[in-house]
N, C-alpha and C positions, 0 to 999 in steps of 0.2 A: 760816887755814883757812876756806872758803867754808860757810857756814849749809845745811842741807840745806831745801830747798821742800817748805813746808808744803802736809800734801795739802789739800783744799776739796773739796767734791760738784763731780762736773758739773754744770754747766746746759744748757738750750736750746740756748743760744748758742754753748756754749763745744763739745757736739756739734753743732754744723751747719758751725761751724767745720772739726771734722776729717774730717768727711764731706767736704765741699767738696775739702778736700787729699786724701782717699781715694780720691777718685774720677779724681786727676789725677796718682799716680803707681803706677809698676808694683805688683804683687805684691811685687816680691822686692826694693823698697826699704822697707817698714816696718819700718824701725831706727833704733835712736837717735840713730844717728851721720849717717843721712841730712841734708843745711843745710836742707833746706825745713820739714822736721822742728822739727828745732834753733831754725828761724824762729819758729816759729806756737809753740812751746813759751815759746818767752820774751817772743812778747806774751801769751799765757794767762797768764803768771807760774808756770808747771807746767814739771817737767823732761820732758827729750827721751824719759826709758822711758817715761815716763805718758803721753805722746801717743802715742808709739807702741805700745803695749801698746791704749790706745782704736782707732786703726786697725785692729788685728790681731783686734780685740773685734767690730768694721764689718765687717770680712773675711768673719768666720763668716757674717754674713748673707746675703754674696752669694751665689746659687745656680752661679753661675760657677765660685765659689771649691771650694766643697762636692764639687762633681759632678767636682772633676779629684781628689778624694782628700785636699785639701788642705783643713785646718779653720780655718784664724784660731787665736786663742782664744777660748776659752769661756766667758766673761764678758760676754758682750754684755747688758745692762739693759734694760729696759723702755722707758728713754729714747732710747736707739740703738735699739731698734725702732723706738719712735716717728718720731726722727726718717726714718730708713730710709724708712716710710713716707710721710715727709710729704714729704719731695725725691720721690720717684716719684710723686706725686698734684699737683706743682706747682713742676719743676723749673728751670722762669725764675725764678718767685719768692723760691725758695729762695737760688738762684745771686744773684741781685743780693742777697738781704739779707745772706746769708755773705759779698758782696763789702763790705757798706756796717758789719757787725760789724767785719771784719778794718782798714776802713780809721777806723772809731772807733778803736781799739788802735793806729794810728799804722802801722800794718803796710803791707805792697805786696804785690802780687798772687805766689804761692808761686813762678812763675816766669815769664820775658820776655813779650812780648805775641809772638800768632801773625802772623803774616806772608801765613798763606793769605786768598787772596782774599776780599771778605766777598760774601755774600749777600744778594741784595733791593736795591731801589732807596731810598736815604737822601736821595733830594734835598729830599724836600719835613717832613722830620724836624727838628728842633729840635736842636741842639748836644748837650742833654743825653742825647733818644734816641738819637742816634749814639754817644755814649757808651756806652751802655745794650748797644746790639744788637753794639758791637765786644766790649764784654767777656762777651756770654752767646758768640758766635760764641767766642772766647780759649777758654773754658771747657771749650765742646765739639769743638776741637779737643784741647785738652791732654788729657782724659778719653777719645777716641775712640784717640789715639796709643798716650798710655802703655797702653791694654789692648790694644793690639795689638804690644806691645812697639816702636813705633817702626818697624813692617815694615808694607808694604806685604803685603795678605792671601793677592791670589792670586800675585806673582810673587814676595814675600821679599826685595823695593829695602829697603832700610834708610836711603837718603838724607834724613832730615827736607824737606831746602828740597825733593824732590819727592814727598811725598806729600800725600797729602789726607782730611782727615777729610768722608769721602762720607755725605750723608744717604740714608739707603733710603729712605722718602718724603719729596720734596723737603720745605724751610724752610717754602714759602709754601701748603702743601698740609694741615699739621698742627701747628698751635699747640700744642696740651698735649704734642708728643715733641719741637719742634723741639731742646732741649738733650738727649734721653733719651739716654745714649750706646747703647745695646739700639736706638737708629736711626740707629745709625754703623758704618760697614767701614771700615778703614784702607787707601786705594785709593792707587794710583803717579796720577800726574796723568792720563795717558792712559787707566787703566780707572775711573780715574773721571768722565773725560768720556763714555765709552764706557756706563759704568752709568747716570751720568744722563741721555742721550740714549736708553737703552733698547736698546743692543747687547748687552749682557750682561744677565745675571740670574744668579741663585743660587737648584737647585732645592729641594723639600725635603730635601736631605742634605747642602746647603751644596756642593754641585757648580757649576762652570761652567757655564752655555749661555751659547751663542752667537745672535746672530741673523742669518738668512742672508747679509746684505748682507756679513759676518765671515768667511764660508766661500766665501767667491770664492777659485780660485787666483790665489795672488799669494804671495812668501818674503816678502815683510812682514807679509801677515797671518800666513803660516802662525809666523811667528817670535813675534808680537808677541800673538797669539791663538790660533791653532788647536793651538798645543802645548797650553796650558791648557786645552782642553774638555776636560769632564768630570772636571778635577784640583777635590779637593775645596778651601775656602780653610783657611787658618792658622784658627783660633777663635781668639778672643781669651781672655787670663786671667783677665780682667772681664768684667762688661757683654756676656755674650753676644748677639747681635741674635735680634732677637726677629721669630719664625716668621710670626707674623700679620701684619706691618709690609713682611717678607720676600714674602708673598704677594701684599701691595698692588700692590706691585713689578711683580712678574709677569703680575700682572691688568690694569695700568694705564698702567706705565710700558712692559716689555717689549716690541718690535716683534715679538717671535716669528717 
């Protein structure tokens, strides 16, 4: 008969750890029985309710979570505050040291590396940066999908290999959001070439616009675009995008 696992406090570490994995899978996986779970519980030396119960504890904090009715529980600590806060005040930093905890503990990253294209020119980077910027890019894809449940926002494509974790303001435009997932849409590859060239936007009520070059008749656009103006998008479960990042957008990026 297997020893039951002695509880121990959290630490630091051992919350920036599940945050890290909180933040890269759905809502409606924090169970015990989820393997990513299962994973990081057995480099903690903690069984799978305990992590998942600290997830569910992360949950409450999110305002995402809150505002659809759904609470976590209620035991969130001082230290899950803390940390809460300190990934939102420095979420590169954060993301690499949660990568560099997990892989002291022998562990590998909760799940595959992403596939989506990366961002930014790496030529003149160092082996190790390139390291660096593939797994914060890894990061904020997995965290931008799973709160968007793996769908595409405004059309509901569910294909993984074509969607795209779309930054609202570009990568090279905003160091302290480039990982914030609250500066991610979960976009099909064409609107989010479409968003990052400034064809679309999202206005304050999370509505389509179009920009005119989009409103030409043609049944490609009208199919591929003009069915979707003014259709609100999906919201995410998490990590809802955040209004003022949204604004940027439209003030900046937009062709109106």
């Amino acid at each position: 008969m297997s020893q039951p696992i002695p509880r121990t406090p959290w630490t630091a570490e051992d919350v920036k750890l599940a945050f890290h994995l909180y933040c890269q899978l759905p809502f409606g996986r924090l169970h015990r029985n989820n393997p990513d779970i299962i994973a990081l519980a057995q480099l903690m030396g903690r069984s799978a309710n305990s992590v998942a119960m600290k997830l569910c504890n992360l949950a409450s904090l999110d305002p995402a979570i809150t505002a659809s009715g759904r609470t976590g529980l209620s035991g969130a600590s001082k230290l899950d505050r803390a940390i809460w806060d300190e990934f939102h005040a420095d979420w590169e930093g954060l993301v690499l040291e949660s990568e560099r905890i997990r892989a002291t503990l022998g562990g590998q990253p909760p799940v595959p590396p992403t596939t989506q294209p990366a961002e930014g020119d790496f030529s003149g980077n160092t082996r190790s940066q390139v390291v660096q910027q593939r797994i914060k890019q890894a990061f904020f894809r997995r965290a931008v999908l799973s709160s968007y449940q793996q769908r595409c926002c405004i059309t509901g494509l569910a294909e993984p290999k074509l969607l795209i974790a779309s930054h609202i303001v570009p990568w090279s435009q905003d160091t302290a959001n480039r990982l914030n997932p609250s500066n991610g849409l979960c976009l099909s590859a064409l609107h989010d070439r479409a968003f990052d060239q400034g064809l679309i936007t999202l206005d304050e009520d999370w509505r389509v616009v179009l920009s005119q070059p989009l409103k030409q008749p043609s049944e490609a656009m009208q199919h591929l675009f003009q069915n979707v103006e003014g259709r609100p998008i999906e919201l995410p479960e998490k990590f809802r995008p955040d209004p003022l990042l949204m604004q940027r957008h439209r003030e900046k990026v937009f062709l109106g």
